[in-house]
Structure formats: C-alpha cells, structure tokens
N, C-alpha and C positions, 0 to 999 in steps of 0.2 A: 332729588325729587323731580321728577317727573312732571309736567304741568299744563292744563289747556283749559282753554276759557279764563275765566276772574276767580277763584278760589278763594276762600274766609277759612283761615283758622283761628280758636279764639284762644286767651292768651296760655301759657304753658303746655301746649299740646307739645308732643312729641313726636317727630317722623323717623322711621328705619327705615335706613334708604337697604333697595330701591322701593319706592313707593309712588305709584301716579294717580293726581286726583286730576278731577274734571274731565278724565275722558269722553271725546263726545260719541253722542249718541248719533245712531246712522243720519239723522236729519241735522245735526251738525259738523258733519264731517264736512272737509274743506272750508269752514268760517272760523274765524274768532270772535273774538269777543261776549261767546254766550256764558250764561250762568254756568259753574263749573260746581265745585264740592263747599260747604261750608260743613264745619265740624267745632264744637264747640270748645268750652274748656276745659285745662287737664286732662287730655285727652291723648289715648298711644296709639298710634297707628304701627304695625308692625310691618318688617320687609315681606316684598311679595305683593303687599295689596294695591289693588285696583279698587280704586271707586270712580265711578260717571260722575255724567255732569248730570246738574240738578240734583243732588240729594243732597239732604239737611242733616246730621247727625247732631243730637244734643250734648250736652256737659257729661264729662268724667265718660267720654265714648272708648272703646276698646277694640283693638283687631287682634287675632290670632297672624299667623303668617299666610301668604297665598289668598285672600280673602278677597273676593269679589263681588260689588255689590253696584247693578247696574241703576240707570237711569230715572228720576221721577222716584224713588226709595224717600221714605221718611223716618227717621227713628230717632226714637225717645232720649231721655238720661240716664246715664249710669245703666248702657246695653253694652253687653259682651259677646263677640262673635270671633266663633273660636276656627281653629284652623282651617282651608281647603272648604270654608262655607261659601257655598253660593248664594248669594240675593239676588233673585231677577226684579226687572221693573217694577216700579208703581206698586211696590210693598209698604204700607204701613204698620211702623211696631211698635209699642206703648216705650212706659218707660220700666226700669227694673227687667230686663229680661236677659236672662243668659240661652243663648244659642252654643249650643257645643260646638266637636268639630264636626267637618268632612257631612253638613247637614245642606240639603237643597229643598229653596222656598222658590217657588215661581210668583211670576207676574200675575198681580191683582190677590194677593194672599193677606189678610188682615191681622195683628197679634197685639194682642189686649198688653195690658201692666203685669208684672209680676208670674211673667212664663218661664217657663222650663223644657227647653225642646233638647231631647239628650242627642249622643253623636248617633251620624248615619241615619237619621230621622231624613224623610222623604217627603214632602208636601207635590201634589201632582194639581194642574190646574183644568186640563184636556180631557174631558171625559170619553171623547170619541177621535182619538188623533187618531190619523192629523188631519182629521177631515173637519177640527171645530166647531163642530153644530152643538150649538148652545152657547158657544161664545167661550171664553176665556176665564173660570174662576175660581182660585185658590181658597184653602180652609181659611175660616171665621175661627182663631184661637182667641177665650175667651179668656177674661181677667184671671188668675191664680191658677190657671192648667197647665199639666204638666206632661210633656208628652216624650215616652221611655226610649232607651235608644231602637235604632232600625226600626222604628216605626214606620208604616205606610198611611199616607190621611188622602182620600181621593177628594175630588174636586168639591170642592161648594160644600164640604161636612164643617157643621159648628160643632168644635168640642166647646162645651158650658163652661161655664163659669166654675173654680174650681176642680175640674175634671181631670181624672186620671186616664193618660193611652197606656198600657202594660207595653213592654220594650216586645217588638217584633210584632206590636198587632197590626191586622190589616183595618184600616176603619174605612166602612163602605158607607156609613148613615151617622146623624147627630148622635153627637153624646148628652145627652143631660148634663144640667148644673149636676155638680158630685156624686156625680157616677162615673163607674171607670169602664172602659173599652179594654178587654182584653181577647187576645185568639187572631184565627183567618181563618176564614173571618172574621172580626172582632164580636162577641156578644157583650153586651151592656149588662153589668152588673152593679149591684149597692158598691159604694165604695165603704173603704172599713173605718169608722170613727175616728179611728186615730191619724187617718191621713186628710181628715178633714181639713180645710185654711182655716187657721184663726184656732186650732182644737190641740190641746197637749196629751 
C-alpha cells in the first residue's frame, strides 16, 4: 500500500495491493503530515484504487478495482463503488448506495441514502465549459432514486425522492419525487406503482 499523510483504517478492513490512500491534493503536494483517507470498518478496498486525502468513507465501505475518488469526498455506510468509477472532489453520498461501474460524479455532486446509479451513468457539473459561469454544480440525487445505466444528469438537476432516470436518458430539468425521467431528452412521466419505494 501505497501511503501519504496520516491515514485511519478501522478494524478488519481489507487492502488489495496496490492500493494508495491519502493522495494529496494539489495544495498538499510537497508537505506531510496532512489529513490523508480514513475508511471505516470491514471494509475492502480493491487493487487499483486511488483515494485522496481528506475523504471519510464509513463502515462495511467497498471498491471495485481502478477506482478513484478525489479530495474533500464524504461517504456514507455500507456504499459500493464499483469498477473504473470516478469520484471527483467535495462529493457527498448517503449511506446504502450502490454506484456501478465505469460511472463519473464530479465535484460538488450531492447523493441521498439508498441510491442506485447503474454503469456508465454520467453526472456533468459545467453548465457552460469551460468557461464556468455559474460556478461549479453537480446533480442533487435524492433519498431512494434510481438512476439506469448511461444515463446523462446535467448540472444542478435534482432527481426527487424516489425517482426513476430510464437507462440512456438525457436529464436536462428536475425530476419530481416518483416520477421517472426517460428519452433525450428526457420527458417526465408518472412512474408505474410497482416501482414505487416502500410498494410490492
């Protein structure tokens, strides 16, 4: 393993080498001694990953292989991020969430409890690159949403509470609480009873 700054793993976690935590962040480069990675317990890190410094992962954490997840990151219990997933900066993610693979979250992207982002899902933060007017801000995923694979979610869209993205939609606007986003563009539709959270 791989190592820079002070690093916390909590007890029976697992590392596949090679594995490097606490990489710093460009305003750490050349120092020691800064906050590096803490990662909970029971927890598998698999080979390939990269995590910065400063991010917190909770109990029963999980990587795929290749998995990289930059600087100022927060994330929950019992989160799975599966292969070739990118996390950029200053993401926070509930807890219960499965991230597939080969999926990109940028910086300042928000994700409730109990998500489901399938592979190849795309979260975009730049409304206007790269010229950033408007600033910097990733989608508001919200408690129980579930967003299909190759999704596109442009900047600053809250999918609702419960909400369904249909695999390959583009989503240019909010989704409602349980309603679903499907197309490309995406149109908002009733979602169907039975894919309701909490509905058998």
């Amino acid at each position: 393993m791989i190592e820079y700054g002070i690093n916390c793993l909590g007890p029976d976690a697992q590392i596949f080498e090679p594995v490097t935590l606490g990489f710093p962040s460009r305003d750490n480069m050349q120092k020691t001694g800064f906050v590096g990675t803490t990662i909970g317990k029971n927890s598998v890190i698999r080979s390939g990953t990269v995590i910065y410094c400063d991010v917190i992962a909770g109990d029963f954490f999980q990587t795929g292989h290749n998995v990289v997840i930059r600087e100022g990151t927060r994330v929950g219990d019992r989160v799975s991020i599966g292969t070739a997933t990118v996390i950029d900066g200053q993401t926070v993610i509930g807890n219960d969430v499965s991230i597939q693979s080969r999926v990109y979250i940028p910086t300042n992207t928000r994700i409730g409890n109990h998500v489901f982002i399938g592979p190849n899902a795309v979260f975009t933060n730049d409304r206007y690159p790269p010229s950033r007017i408007g600033g910097l801000e990733g989608p508001h995923i919200m408690n129980g949403a579930a967003i299909g694979a190759n999704a596109t979610l442009l900047p600053g869209v809250i999918i609702g509470e419960g909400a369904l993205v249909a695999a390959g939609a583009i989503v240019t606007r909010n989704v409602p609480d349980h309603m679903m986003a499907i197309g490309a563009p995406a149109n908002i539709r009733e979602l169907p009873k039975s894919l309701h959270v909490g509905t058998k």
